[in-house]
N, C-alpha and C positions, 0 to 999 in steps of 0.2 A: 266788563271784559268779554270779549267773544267769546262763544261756546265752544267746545273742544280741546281748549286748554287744560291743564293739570298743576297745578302749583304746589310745591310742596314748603314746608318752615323755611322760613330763611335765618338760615344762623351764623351769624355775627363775628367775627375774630373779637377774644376776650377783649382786644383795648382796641376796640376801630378805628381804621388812620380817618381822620377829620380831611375834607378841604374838598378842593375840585377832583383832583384824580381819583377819588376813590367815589365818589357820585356817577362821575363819569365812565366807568368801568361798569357799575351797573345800569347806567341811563343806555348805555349802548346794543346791552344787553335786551333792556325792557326795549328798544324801539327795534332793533328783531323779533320779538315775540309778537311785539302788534304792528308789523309788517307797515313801520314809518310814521306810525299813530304820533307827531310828538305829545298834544295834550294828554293819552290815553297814559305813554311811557311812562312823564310827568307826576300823570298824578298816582301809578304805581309806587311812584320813587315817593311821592310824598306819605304814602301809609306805609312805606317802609320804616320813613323816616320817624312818623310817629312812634311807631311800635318798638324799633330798636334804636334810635337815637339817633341818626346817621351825621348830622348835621347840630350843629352847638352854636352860643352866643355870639363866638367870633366868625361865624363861617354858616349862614342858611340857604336855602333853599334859595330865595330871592337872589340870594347873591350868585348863586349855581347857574341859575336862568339868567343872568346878565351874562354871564362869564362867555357860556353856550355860545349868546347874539356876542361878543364882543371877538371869541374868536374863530368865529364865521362858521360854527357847528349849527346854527338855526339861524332859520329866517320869519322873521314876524310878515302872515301876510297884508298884502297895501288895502287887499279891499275888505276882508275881516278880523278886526286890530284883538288881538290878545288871542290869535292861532297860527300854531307855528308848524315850519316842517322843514327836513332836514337839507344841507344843502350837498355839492358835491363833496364838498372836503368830507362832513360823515359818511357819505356811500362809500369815498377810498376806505378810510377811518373801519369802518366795519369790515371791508375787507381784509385789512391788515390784522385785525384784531380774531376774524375767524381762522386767518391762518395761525397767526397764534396761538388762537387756543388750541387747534386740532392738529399742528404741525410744528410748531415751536420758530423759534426766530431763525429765520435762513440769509445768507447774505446773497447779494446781488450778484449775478454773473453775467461775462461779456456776450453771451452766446447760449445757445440751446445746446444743454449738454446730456440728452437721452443719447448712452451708450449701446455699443451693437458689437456681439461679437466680429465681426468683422474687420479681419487686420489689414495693415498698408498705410497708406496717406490717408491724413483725414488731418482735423484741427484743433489739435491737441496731443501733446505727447504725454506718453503712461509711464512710468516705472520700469517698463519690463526690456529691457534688454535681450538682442539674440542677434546670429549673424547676417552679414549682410547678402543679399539678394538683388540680384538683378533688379533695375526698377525701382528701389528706394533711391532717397532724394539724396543729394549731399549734405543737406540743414541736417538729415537725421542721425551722420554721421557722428560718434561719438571719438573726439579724437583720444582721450588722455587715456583710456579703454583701450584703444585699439593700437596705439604707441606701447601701450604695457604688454600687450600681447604679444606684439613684435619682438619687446626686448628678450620675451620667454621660451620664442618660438626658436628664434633665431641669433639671440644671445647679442651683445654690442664688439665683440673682438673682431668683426671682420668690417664696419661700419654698418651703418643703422639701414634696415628694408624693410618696408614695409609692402606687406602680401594682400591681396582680397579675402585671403585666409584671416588673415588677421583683422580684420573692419568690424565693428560692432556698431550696432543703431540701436537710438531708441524708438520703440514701440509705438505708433500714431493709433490712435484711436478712432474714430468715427464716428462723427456724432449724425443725428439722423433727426429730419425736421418733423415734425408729427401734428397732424389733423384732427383734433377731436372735439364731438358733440358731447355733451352733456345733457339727459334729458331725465325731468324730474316730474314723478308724478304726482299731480292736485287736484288726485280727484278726491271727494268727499272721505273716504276711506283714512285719506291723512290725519284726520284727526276724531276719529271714528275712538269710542267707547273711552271717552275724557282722553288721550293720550295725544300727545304731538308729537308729529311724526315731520310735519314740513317745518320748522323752527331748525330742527339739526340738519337736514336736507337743503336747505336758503345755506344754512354756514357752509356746509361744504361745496356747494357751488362759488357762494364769495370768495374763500380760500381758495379754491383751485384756479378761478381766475385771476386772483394773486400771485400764486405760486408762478402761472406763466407767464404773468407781466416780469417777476423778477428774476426767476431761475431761466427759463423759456423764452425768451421773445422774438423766435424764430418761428414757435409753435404758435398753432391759431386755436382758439376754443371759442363755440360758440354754443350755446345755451338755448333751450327747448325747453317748453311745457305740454304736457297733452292730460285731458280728462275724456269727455265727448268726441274734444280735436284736438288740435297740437299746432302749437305755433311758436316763431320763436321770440324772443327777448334780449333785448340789452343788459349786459352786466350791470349796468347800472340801476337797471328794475330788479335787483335780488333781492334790496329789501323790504322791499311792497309788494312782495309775494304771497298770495292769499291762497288759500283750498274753495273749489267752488263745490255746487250741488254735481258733481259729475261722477259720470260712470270712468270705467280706465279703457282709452282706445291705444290700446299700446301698439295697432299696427300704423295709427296715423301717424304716432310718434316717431315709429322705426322711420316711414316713408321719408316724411320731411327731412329727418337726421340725413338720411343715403339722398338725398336730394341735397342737400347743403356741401355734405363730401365728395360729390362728385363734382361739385365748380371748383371744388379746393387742387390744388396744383402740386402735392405734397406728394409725397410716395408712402407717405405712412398715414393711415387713417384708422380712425376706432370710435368706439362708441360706446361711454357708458352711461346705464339705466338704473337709478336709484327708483325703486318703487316698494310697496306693501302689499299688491295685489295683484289676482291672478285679469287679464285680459275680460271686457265684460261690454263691450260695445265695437262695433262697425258701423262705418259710413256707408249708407245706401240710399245713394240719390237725393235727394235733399234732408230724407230722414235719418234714422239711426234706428240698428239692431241692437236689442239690448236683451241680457239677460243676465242677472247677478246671483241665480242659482247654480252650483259648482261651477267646473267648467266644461262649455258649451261647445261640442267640437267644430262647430262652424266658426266660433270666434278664436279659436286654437288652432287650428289649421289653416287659415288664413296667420297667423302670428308665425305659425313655425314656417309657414312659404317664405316668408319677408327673411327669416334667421337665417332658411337657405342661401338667398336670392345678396345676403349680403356678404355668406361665407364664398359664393362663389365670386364677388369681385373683391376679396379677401381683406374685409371689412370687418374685424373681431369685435362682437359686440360682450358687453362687461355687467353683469346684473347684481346690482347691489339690494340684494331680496333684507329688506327693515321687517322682519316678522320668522318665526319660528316654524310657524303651521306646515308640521309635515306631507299636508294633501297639497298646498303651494310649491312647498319644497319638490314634490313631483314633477311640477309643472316646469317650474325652471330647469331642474338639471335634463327636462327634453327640448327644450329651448336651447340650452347651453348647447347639448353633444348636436346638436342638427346645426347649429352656427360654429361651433367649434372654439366656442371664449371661452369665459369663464362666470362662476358665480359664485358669490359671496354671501352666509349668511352671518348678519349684522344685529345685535342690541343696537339703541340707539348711540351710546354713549360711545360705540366703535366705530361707527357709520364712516368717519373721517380719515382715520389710520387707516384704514384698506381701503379706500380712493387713492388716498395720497401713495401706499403702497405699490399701488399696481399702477399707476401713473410712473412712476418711478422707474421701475420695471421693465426696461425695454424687451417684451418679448413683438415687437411689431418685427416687420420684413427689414432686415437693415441694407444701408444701401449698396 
């Protein structure tokens, strides 16, 4: 298994449901962890299996691995036979499966429905009732509402009138189309002193580009990595997402992000940064400045310029700080007040509920 991993007992439901689905809930699990390994997943699952029984007479492992190739979850490859890797169906597959773990089952909607204060026309109507105004539409007219008023205002003994006094509408909401990067730190740090830190960090990216394929598909998300540099990635590549030897360039990261959002066409843009560490490299000239002792105010001053530089084209940037370290914790919330976002301190096992929270959340510019 690769270094930096942590694994702890795996403990068993007293009567374990036997068959495919229950393999397959942890198979998907293990090929997260080793970022699309299937033989590594595999053979995870097979000292699982040893040790607490997972798999019986009627139902083995062999047969688990057929299943996999027969319902297009693996493909054996052509030019080295008995090694497999996964296909598109599991990339969705895991994504679905991180939304649900970290967001629970959400149903499909027609539209991108990030809400804004912002009343009048928009493409959806709300609950709320109030009178009518100049400029609302006739669709929003409430008739059976506003005949009731009439009869109260004006009583039926002299025949029925209705007044603009008497007009009630319902409430349109606005919904607002939203721009967002997603940039997730790989540098070595992630998995620094046995802990994994990029394993919950891949889920919450897969879910989130879930989340906007089904609730959102107005909205656009694209997906960044930075260690030394920053570049970006296909949803598709979340889960052969590795940690390298790198330092954290968190200014290359911002740049690229404000470079991706500035082609986007959207009126609502943001930006959120899952990391564990404080800035600890710059690009200069073909080399790189590095320093991973505290922090270095040439690599800090430069980070805080960029948090400016993106508060003033009102570009909220979102730091999801995975660590506790109060001398970190410094650094963010000067980061934070000079961009004007926000930031979150996260265990790992919360990392996803306050993505998905503040995603949610519409405090963007509504239209």
């Amino acid at each position: 298994m690769a270094t930096g991993f942590r694994f702890r007992d795996f403990v068993p439901d007293e009567q374990p449901e036997k068959g495919f689905e229950s393999l397959f809930k942890l198979f998907m699990q293990l090929v997260t962890i080793t970022s699309g390994d299937v033989g590594e997943a595999l053979s995870w699952l097979n000292e699982l299996d040893k040790q607490y029984g997972l798999t019986d007479d009627g139902y083995g492992m062999g047969n688990f691995i057929d299943d996999l190739k027969k319902k297009g979850y693996i493909d054996e490859d052509e030019q080295k036979k008995g090694e497999f890797h996964i296909t598109a169906k599991s990339e969705q597959q895991l994504r679905k499966s991180a939304l649900e773990e970290i967001f629970g089952k959400l149903k499909k909607s027609s539209t991108g429905n990030h809400r804004t204060p912002q009343t009048g026309q928009g493409d959806e109507q709300s609950t709320d009732l109030r009178e009518f105004r100049f400029g609302d539409s006739l669709e929003q007219i409430q008739m059976t509402e506003s005949i009731r008023n009439a009869q109260l205002n004006h009583g039926v003994d002299d025949g029925f009138m209705l007044t603009e006094g008497d007009l009630e509408v319902r409430e349109n909401e606005h919904k607002s189309q939203t721009s967002t990067v997603l940039m997730i730190d790989i540098s070595h740090s992630m998995i620094l002193y046995g802990e994994d830190r990029i394993t919950p960090a891949k889920k919450v990216a897969m879910a989130l580009a879930e989340l906007v394929k089904q609730k959102y598909p107005k909205d656009t998300l694209d997906v960044i990595v930075f260690g030394n540099d920053a570049w970006q990635i296909e949803v598709k590549d979340l889960p052969y997402l590795q940690v390298g030897p790198y330092h954290t360039n968190t200014v290359a990261g911002l740049e690229l992000a404000m470079d991706l959002l500035r082609k986007r066409k959207t009126p609502n843009k943001q930006i959120f940064m899952i990391t564990d560490g404080k800035p600890t490299c710059l690009k200069e000239g073909n080399g790189y400045y590095k320093n991973s002792f505290g922090l270095d105010r040439k690599v800090v001053n430069k980070t805080l310029n960029i948090a400016a530089a993106a508060r003033r084209v009102k570009i909220p940037i979102t730091t999801f700080m995975i660590t506790s370290d109060p001398y970190l914790q410094q650094f963010v919330e000067e980061f934070t007040e000079v961009n004007q976002g926000k930031a979150y301190y996260s265990g790992l096992k919360g990392l996803g509920h306050l993505v998905f929270e503040d995603y949610k959340k519409n405090r963007r510019k509504s239209l």
